[in-house]
C-alpha positions as CSV (number, residue, x, y, z in Angstrom):
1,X,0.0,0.0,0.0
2,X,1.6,3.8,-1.3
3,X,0.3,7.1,-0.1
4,X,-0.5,9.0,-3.9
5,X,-2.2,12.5,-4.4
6,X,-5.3,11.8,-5.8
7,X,-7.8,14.0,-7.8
8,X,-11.6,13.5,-7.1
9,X,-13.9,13.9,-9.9
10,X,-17.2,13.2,-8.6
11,X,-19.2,11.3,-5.5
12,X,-20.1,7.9,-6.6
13,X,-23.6,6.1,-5.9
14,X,-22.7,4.7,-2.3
15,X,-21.3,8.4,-1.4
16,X,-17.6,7.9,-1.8
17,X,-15.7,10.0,-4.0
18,X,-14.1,8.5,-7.0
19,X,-11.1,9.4,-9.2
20,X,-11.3,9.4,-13.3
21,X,-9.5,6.1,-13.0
22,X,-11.9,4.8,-10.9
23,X,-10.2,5.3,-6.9
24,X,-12.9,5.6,-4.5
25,X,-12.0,7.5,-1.5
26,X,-14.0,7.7,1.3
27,X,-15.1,11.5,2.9
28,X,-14.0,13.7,-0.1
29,X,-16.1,15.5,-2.4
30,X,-15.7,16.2,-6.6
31,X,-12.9,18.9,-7.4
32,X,-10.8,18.2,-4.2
33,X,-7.0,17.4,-3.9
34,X,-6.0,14.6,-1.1
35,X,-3.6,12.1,-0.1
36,X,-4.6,8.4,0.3
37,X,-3.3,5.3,1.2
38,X,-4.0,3.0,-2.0
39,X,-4.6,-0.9,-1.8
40,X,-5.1,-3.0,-4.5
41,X,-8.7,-3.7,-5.0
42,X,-8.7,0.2,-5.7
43,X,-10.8,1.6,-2.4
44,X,-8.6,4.4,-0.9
45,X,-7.8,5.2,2.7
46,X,-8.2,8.7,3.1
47,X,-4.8,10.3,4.8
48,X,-5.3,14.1,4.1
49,X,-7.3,16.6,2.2
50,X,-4.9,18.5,0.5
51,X,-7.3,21.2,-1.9
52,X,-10.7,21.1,0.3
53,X,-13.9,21.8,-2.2
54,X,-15.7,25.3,-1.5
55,X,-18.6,23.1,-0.7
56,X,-17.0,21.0,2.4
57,X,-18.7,22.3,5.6
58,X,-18.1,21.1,9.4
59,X,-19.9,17.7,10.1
60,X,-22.3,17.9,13.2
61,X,-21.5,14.0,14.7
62,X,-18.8,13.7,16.7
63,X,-18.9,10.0,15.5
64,X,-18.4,11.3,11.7
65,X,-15.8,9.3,9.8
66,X,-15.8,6.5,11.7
67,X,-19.6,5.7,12.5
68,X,-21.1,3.6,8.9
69,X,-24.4,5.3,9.5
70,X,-23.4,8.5,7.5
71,X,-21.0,8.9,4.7
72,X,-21.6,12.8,3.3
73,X,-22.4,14.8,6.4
74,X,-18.9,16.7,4.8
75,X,-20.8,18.4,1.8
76,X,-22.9,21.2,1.6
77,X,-26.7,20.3,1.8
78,X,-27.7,22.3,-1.6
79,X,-24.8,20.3,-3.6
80,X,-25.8,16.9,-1.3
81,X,-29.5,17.3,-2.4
82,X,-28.1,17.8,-5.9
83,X,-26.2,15.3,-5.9
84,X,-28.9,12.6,-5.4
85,X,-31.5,14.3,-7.3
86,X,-28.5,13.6,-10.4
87,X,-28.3,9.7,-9.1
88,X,-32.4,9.4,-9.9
89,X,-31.8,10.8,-13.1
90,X,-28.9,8.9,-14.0
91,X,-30.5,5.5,-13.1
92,X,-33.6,6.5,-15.1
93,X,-31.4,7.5,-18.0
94,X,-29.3,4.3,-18.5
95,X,-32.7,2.3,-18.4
96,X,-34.0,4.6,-21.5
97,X,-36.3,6.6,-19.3
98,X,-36.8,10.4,-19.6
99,X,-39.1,12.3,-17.4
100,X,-39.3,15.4,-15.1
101,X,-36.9,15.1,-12.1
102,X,-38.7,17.5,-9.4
103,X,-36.7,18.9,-6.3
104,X,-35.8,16.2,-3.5
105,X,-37.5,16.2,-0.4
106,X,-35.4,16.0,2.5
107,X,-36.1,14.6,5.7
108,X,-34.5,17.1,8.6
109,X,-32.1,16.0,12.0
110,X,-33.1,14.5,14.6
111,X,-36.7,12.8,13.1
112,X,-35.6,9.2,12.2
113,X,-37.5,7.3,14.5
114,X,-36.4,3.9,14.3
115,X,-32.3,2.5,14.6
116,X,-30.7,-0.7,15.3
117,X,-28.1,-0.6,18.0
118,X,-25.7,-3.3,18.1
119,X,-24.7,-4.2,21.3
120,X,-21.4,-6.1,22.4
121,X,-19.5,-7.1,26.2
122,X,-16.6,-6.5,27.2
123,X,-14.6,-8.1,30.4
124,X,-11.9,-6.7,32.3
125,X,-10.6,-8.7,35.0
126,X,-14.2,-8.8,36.6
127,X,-15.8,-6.3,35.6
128,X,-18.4,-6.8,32.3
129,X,-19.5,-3.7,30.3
130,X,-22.0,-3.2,27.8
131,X,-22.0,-0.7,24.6
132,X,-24.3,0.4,22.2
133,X,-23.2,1.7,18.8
134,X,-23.4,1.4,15.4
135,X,-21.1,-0.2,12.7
136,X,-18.0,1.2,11.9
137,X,-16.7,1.6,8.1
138,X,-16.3,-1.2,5.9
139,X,-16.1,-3.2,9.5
140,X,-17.4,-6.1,11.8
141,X,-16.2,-3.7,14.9
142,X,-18.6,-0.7,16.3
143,X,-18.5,2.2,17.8
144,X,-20.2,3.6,20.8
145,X,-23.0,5.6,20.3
146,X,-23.7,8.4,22.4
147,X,-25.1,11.3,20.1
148,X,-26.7,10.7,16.7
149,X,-28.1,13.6,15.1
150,X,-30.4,11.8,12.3
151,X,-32.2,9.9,15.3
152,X,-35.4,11.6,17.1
153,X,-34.1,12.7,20.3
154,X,-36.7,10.2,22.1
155,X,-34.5,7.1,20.8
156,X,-30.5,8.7,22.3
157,X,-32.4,9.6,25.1
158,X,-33.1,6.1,25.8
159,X,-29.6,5.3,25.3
160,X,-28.4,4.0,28.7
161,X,-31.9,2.1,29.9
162,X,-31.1,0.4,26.5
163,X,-27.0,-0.5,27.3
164,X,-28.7,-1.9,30.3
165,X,-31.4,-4.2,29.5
166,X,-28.7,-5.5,26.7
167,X,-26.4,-6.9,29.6
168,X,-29.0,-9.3,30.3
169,X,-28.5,-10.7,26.3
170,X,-25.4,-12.4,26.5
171,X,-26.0,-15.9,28.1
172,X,-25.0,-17.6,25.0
173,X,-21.5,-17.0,24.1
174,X,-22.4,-16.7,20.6
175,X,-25.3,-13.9,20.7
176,X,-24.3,-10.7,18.8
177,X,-27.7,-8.6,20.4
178,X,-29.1,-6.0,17.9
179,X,-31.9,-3.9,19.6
180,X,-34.5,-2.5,17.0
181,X,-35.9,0.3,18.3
182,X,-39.3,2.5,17.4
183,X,-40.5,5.5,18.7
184,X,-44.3,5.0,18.4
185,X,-47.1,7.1,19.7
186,X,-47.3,4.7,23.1
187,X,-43.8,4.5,24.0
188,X,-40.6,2.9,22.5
189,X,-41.3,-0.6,20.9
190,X,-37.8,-2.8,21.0
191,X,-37.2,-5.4,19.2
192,X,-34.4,-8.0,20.1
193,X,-32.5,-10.3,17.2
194,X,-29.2,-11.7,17.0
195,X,-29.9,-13.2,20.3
196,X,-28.6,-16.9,20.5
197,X,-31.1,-20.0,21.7
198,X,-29.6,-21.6,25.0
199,X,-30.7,-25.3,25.5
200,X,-33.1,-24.3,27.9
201,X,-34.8,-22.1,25.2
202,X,-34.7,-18.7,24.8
203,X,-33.3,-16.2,27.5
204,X,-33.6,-17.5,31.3
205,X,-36.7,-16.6,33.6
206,X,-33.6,-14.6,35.7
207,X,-32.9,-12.4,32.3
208,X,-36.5,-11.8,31.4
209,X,-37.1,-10.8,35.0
210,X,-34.0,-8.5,35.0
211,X,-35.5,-6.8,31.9
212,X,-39.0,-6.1,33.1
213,X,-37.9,-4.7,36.0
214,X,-35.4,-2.6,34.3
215,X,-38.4,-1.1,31.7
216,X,-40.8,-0.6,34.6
217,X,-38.2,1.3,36.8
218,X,-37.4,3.6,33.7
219,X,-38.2,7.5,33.2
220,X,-38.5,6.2,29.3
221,X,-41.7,5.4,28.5
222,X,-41.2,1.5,26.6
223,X,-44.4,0.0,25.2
224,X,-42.7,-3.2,24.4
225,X,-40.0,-5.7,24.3
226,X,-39.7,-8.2,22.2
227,X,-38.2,-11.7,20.9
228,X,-39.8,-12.1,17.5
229,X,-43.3,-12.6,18.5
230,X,-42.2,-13.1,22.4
231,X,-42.8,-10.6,24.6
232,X,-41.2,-9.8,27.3
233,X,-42.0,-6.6,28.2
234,X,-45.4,-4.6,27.8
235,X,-47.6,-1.5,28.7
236,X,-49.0,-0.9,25.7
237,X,-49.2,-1.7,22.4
238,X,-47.4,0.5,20.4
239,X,-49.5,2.0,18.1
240,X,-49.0,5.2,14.8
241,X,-51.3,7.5,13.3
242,X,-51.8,6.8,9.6
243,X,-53.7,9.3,8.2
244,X,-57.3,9.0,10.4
245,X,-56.3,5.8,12.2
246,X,-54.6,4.2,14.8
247,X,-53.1,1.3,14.1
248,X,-51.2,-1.1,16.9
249,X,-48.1,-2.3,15.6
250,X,-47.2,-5.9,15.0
251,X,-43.9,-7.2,16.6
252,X,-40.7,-6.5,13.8
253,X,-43.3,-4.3,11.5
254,X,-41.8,-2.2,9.0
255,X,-41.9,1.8,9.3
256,X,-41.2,4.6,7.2
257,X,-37.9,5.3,8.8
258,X,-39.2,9.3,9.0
259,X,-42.7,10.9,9.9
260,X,-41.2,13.5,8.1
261,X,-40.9,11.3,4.7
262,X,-43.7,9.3,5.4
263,X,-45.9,12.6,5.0
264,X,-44.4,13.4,2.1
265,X,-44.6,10.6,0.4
266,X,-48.5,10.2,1.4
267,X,-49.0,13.5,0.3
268,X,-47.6,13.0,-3.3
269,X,-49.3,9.9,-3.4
270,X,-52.6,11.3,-2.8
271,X,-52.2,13.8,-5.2
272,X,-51.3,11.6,-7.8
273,X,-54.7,9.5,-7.2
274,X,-56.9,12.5,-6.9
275,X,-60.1,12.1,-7.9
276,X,-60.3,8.1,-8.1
277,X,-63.1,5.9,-7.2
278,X,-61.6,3.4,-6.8
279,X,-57.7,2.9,-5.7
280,X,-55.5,-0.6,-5.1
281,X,-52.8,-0.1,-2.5
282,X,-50.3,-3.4,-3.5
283,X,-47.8,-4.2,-0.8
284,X,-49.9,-2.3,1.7
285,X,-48.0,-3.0,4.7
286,X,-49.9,-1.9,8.0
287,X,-51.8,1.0,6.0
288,X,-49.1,3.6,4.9
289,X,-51.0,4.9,2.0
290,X,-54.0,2.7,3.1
291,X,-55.9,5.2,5.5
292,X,-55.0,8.2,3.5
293,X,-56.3,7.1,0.8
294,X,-59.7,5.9,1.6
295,X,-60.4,9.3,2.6
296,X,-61.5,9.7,-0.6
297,X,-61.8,6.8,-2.4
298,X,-62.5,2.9,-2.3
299,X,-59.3,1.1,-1.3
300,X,-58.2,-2.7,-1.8
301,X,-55.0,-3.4,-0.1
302,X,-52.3,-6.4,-0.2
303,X,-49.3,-7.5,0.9
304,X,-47.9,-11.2,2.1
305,X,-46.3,-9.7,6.0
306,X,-49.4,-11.3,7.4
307,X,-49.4,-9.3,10.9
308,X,-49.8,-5.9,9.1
309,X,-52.5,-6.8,7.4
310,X,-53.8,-8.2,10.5
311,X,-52.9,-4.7,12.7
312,X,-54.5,-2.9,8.9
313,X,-57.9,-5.1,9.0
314,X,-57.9,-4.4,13.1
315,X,-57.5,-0.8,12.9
316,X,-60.4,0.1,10.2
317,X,-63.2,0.0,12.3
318,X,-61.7,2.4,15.0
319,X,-61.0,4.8,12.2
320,X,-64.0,7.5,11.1
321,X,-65.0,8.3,7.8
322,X,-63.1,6.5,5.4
323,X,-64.7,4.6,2.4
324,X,-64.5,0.8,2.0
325,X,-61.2,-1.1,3.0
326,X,-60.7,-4.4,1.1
327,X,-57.8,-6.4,2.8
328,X,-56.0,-9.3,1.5
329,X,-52.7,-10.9,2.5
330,X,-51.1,-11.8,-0.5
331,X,-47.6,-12.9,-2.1
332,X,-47.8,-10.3,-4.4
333,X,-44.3,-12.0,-5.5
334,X,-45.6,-15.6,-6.2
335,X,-49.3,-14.6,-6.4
336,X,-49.6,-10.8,-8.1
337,X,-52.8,-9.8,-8.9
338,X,-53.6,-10.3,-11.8
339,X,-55.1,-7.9,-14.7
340,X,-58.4,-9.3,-14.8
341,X,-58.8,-8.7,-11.4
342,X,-57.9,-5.2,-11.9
343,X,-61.6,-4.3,-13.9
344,X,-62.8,-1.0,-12.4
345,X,-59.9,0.1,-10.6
346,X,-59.2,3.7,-11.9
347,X,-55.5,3.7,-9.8
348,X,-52.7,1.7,-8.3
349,X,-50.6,2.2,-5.8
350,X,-47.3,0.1,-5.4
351,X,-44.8,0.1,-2.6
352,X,-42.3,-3.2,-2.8
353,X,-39.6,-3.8,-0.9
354,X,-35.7,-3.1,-2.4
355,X,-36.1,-5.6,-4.8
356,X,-39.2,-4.5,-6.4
357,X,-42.3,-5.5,-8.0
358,X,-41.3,-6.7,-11.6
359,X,-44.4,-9.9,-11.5
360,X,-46.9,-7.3,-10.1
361,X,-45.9,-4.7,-13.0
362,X,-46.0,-7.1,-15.1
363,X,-49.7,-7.5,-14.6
364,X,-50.3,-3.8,-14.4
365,X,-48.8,-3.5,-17.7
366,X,-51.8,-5.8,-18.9
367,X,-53.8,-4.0,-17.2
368,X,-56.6,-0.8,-18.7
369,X,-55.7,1.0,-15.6
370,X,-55.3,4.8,-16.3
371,X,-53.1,5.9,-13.5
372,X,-50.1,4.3,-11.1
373,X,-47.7,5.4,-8.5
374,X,-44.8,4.0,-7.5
375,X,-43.4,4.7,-4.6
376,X,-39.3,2.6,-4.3
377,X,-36.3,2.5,-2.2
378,X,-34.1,1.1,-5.1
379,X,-33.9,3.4,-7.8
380,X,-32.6,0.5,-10.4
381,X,-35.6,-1.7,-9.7
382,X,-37.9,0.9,-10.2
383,X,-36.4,1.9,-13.4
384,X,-36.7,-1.9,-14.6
385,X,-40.3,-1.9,-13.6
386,X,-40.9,1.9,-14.7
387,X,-39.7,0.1,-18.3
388,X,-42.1,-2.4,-18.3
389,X,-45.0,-0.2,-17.8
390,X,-43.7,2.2,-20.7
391,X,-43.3,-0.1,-23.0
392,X,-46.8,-1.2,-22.5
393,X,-48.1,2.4,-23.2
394,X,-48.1,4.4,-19.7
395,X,-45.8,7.9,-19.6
396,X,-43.6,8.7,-16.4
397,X,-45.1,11.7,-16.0
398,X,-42.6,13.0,-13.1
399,X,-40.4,11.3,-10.2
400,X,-39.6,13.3,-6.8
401,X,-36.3,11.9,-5.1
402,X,-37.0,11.2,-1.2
403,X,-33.7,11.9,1.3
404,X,-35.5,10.0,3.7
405,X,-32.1,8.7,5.0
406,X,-30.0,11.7,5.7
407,X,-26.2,12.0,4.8
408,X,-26.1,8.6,3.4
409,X,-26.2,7.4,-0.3
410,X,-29.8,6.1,0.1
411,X,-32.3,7.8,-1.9
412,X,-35.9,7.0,-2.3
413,X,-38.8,8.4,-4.7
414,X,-42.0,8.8,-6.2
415,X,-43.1,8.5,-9.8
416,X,-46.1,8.9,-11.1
417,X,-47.5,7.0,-14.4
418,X,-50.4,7.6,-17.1
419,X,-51.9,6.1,-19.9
């Protein structure tokens, strides 16, 4: 390995900077001079910024450079929001796709409302302690977590009542705890994995016990702790608003990672719709787009996690004024509906997961449905699905980029089709 002066030439997809011959170097932005240690598969260690880029501003985590959480706190948010706007367009453009790229939406600090800490023991002599953190760079190791200013305050808050109940998850010598955590309208909902299986079981009645009494002694209000679908902790269920209901949250359900986003994104999907009868909502979840959009129209919803359909189908008759709710917990994957099924709908709403809906859009394409949004956390799947449906007649009318996960090279969206 040689330290060389490099010249970066632009930020690549995952947020590293990259040289015209194809370097990456972590932390530098296009335009800038630096010094790097270069190995051979061609992924720099940064050493020193040697010509810093007008746009390089002060990070605001302490934990910046070595925390794997974000990668571009560095650059300046106007040429950050740019810069993934440009990595929409770019997908759509290598899949043959032209359309109006509107202004990205941006989630601010401190609303993310839902993190996995890792948690790991260490002994010295006789004394055991317990960190949280988050993954470090390219690395197995972690590092401790004390601020995080992407996460709603609720969840660092909670930060030590956490590290404690995770002593109590190492009775197996193999268990590498990771605590999912939610901030829900009830209290914190926590979520255990990684968590080895003794002979005896799970963890020991002396654990569980420790942990219950930990949560009830807490100034943190925690609605539940969990083990998959074993709980060993409750006070209430944790339960979100979506749109006009309330809906109690399954154990391990899937959230927008921002209220922030999640509002947004409703909001362009409901315009999109406006004025349908009669609206499918595929891969439906717990009722994201669900509840908003019956407000106004018919809905028929679907997706194969079979306890947020239960939690959707639960929460519709404690929710006022909404038009019919069809539920249907379907492998949209194995089973997509299919176009003759889709007579009378006048929109459709789809929502997949990162690898997209390409058997569902299949049957869209079939379909004499007049409008569809979709709404994708993988820009290249959407653009191989958004292909499908223009090649069987539909125009992208527009696409809004999402930066639903700040400072990192995640981007989301929204696209809107037509006949």
């Amino acid at each position: 390995m040689s330290d060389v002066t490099l010249t970066i030439e632009k930020v690549g997809f995952q947020g590293d900077g990259v040289t015209a011959d194809g370097v990456f170097v972590s932390l530098t932005l296009p335009g800038e001079t630096v010094r790097a240690a270069v190995p051979k598969d061609g992924h720099a260690r940064l050493i020193e910024v040697l010509t810093p880029s007008p746009e390089r501003v002060a990070p605001v985590c302490p934990h910046f450079t070595l925390c794997g959480g974000c990668s571009l706190q560095h650059w300046d948010m106007v040429a950050y929001g740019e810069w993934k706007r440009g990595i929409v367009g770019t997908v759509l453009s290598r899949a043959g796709l032209e359309t109006d790229i509107t202004p990205i939406l941006t989630t601010p600090p401190a609303t993310r409302r839902r993190v996995g800490l890792h948690a790991r023991q260490f002994r010295q002599g006789r004394t055991v302690r317990t960190e949280l953190g988050y993954k470090l760079r390219r690395s197995w190791d972690q590092v401790k977590v004390e601020v995080c200013p992407v996460a709603d305050p609720t969840l660092v808050a909670a930060i030590p009542v956490l590290t404690e109940i995770a002593s109590h998850l190492f009775e197996h010598p193999k268990s590498a705890p990771i605590l999912s955590v939610t901030t829900s309208d009830t209290g914190l909902d926590v979520d255990l994995r990684g968590i080895e299986r003794s002979k005896s079981g799970g963890l020991s009645a002396q654990a569980r016990m420790e942990i219950a009494m930990i949560a009830q002694s807490s100034d943190i209000r925690l609605a539940r702790i969990s083990i998959a679908d074993d709980i060993l902790y409750q006070t209430h269920l944790p339960s979100v608003r979506f749109g006009r209901a309330t809906v109690d949250l399954p154990t391990g359900s899937f959230l927008q990672a921002s209220p922030t986003s999640e509002a947004d994104m409703v909001a362009l999907v409901k315009a999109a719709v406006a004025g349908a009868r009669r609206v499918a909502d595929l891969f439906c979840g717990a009722g994201t787009f669900t509840f908003p959009l019956a407000e106004n129209a018919s809905v028929y919803a679907a997706d194969a996690a079979g306890g947020a359909v239960r939690a959707l189908k639960a929460a519709i008759g404690r929710a006022p004024g909404l038009k019919p709710i069809t539920v249907e917990a379907r492998d949209l994957f194995r089973a997509p509906v299919v176009a003759e099924e889709m007579a009378g709908w006048d929109a459709i709403v789809f929502d997949p997961p990162r690898a997209g809906a390409e058997a569902q859009v299949g049957q869209i394409a079939r379909s004499k449905v007049q409008r569809v949004v979709g709404v994708s956390c993988n820009a290249q799947t959407f653009a191989r699905d958004a292909k499908i449906l223009t090649e069987a007649g539909f125009q992208l009318d527009r696409v809004t980029p999402i930066d639903q996960f700040l400072w990192s090279g995640h981007v989301e969206l929204v696209g809107v089709f037509s006949r």
